[in-house]
C-alpha positions in Angstrom: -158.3 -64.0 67.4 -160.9 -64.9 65.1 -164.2 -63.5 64.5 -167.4 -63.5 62.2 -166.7 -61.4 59.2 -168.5 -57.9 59.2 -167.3 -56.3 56.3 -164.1 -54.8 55.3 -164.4 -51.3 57.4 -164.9 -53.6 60.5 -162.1 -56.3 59.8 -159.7 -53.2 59.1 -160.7 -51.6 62.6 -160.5 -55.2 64.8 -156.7 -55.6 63.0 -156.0 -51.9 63.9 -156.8 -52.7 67.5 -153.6 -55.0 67.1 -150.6 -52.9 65.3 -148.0 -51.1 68.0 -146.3 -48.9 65.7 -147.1 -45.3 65.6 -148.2 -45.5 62.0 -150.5 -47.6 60.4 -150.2 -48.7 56.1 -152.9 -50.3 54.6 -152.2 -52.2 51.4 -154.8 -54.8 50.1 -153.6 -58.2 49.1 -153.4 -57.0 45.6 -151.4 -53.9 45.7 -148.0 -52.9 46.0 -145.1 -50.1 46.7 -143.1 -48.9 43.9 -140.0 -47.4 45.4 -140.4 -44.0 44.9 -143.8 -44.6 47.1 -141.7 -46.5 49.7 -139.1 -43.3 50.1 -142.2 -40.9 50.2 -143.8 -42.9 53.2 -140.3 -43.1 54.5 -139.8 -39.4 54.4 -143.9 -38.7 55.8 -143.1 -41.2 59.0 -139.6 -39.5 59.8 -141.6 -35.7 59.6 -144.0 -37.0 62.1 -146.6 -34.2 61.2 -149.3 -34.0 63.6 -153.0 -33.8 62.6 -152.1 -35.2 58.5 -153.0 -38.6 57.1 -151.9 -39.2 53.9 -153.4 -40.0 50.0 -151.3 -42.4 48.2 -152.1 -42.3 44.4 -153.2 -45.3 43.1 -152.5 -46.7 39.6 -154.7 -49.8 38.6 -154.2 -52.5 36.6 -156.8 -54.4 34.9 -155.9 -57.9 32.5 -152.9 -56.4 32.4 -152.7 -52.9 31.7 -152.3 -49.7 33.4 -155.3 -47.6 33.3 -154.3 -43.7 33.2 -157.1 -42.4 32.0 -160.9 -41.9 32.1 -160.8 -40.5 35.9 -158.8 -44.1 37.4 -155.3 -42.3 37.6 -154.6 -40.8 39.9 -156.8 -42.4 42.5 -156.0 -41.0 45.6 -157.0 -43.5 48.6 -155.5 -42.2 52.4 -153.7 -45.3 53.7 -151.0 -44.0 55.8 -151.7 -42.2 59.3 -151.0 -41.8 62.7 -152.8 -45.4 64.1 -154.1 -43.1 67.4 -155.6 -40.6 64.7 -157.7 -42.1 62.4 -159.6 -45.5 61.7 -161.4 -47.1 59.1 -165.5 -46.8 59.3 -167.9 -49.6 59.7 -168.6 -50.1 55.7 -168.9 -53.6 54.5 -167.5 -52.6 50.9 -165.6 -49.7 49.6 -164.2 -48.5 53.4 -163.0 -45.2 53.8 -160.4 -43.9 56.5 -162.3 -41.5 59.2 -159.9 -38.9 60.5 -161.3 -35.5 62.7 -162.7 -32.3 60.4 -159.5 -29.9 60.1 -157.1 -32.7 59.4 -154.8 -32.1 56.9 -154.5 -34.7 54.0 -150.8 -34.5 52.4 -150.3 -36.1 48.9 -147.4 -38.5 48.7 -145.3 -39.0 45.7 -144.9 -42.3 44.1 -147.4 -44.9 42.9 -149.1 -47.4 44.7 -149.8 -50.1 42.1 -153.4 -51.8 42.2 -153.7 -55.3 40.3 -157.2 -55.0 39.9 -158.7 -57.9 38.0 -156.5 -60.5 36.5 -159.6 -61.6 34.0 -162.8 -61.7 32.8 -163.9 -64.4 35.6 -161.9 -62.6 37.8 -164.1 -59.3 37.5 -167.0 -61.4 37.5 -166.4 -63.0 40.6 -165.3 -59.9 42.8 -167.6 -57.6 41.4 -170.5 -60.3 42.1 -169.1 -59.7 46.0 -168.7 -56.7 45.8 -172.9 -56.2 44.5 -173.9 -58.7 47.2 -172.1 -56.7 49.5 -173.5 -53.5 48.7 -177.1 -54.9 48.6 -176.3 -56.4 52.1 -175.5 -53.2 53.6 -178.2 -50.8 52.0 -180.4 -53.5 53.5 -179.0 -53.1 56.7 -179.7 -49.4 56.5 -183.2 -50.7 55.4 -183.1 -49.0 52.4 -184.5 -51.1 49.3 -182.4 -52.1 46.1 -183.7 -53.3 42.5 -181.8 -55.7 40.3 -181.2 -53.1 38.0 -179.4 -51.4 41.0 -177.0 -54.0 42.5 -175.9 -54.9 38.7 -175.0 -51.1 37.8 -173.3 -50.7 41.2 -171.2 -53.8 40.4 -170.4 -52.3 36.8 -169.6 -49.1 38.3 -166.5 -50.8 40.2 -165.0 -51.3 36.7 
């Protein structure tokens, strides 16, 4: 099914609609599972706890090089849960999984590893989407932005 894009929260919730397994792991384009993470999401899925969605920690890399430092390491997203329990909200940029007050969020072991920006035109580019994106949605929420605004909000995803 196609449909006009809305954002990232929203195309995450439409392709939720669609998975049948009980468990639902989101990985972006440009990330991927070491194998210690794979046997940690393994071991997760075969406990089947109820009420938990779980915080992968996330290791960047940006024009090549691990970032470990300066608050980037670990960055703990939730990406793995129950697909009746949780969804992704309605953001347009920067998403974030909604799950019910109370639930428990379990850290898993294992990296998942983030290839952030290949290049300098590559930072450029997506952080100039991610800025218009940002904009687009403040405005949305009629809330006002200055230039000054959208361009420290796209340095601030660096």
């Amino acid at each position: 099914e196609n449909s006009d894009w809305q954002g990232f929260g929203k195309q995450r919730q439409l392709a939720q609609q669609y998975v049948t397994s009980d468990y639902v792991l989101w990985l972006d384009a440009d990330e991927r599972v070491t194998p210690k993470l794979q046997q940690a999401i393994l071991s997760a899925v075969k406990n089947d706890r109820e009420n938990t969605v779980y915080e992968i920690p996330r290791v960047s890399e940006v024009f090549g090089r691990e970032i470990r430092h300066s608050g980037w390491y670990p960055d703990y997203v939730v990406r793995l849960y129950r697909t009746n329990y949780a969804q992704y909200n309605d953001s347009l940029v920067h998403e974030k999984v909604e799950f019910p007050a109370g639930t428990k969020v379990e850290k898993l072991t294992g990296d998942l590893e983030h290839f952030t920006y290949k290049s300098i035109h590559h930072y450029l580019v997506k952080s100039a989407g991610y800025a218009k994106a940002w904009a687009d949605q403040r405005q949305a929420k009629g809330k006002k932005a200055t230039l000054w605004q959208g361009i420290s909000h796209a340095l601030g995803c660096f």
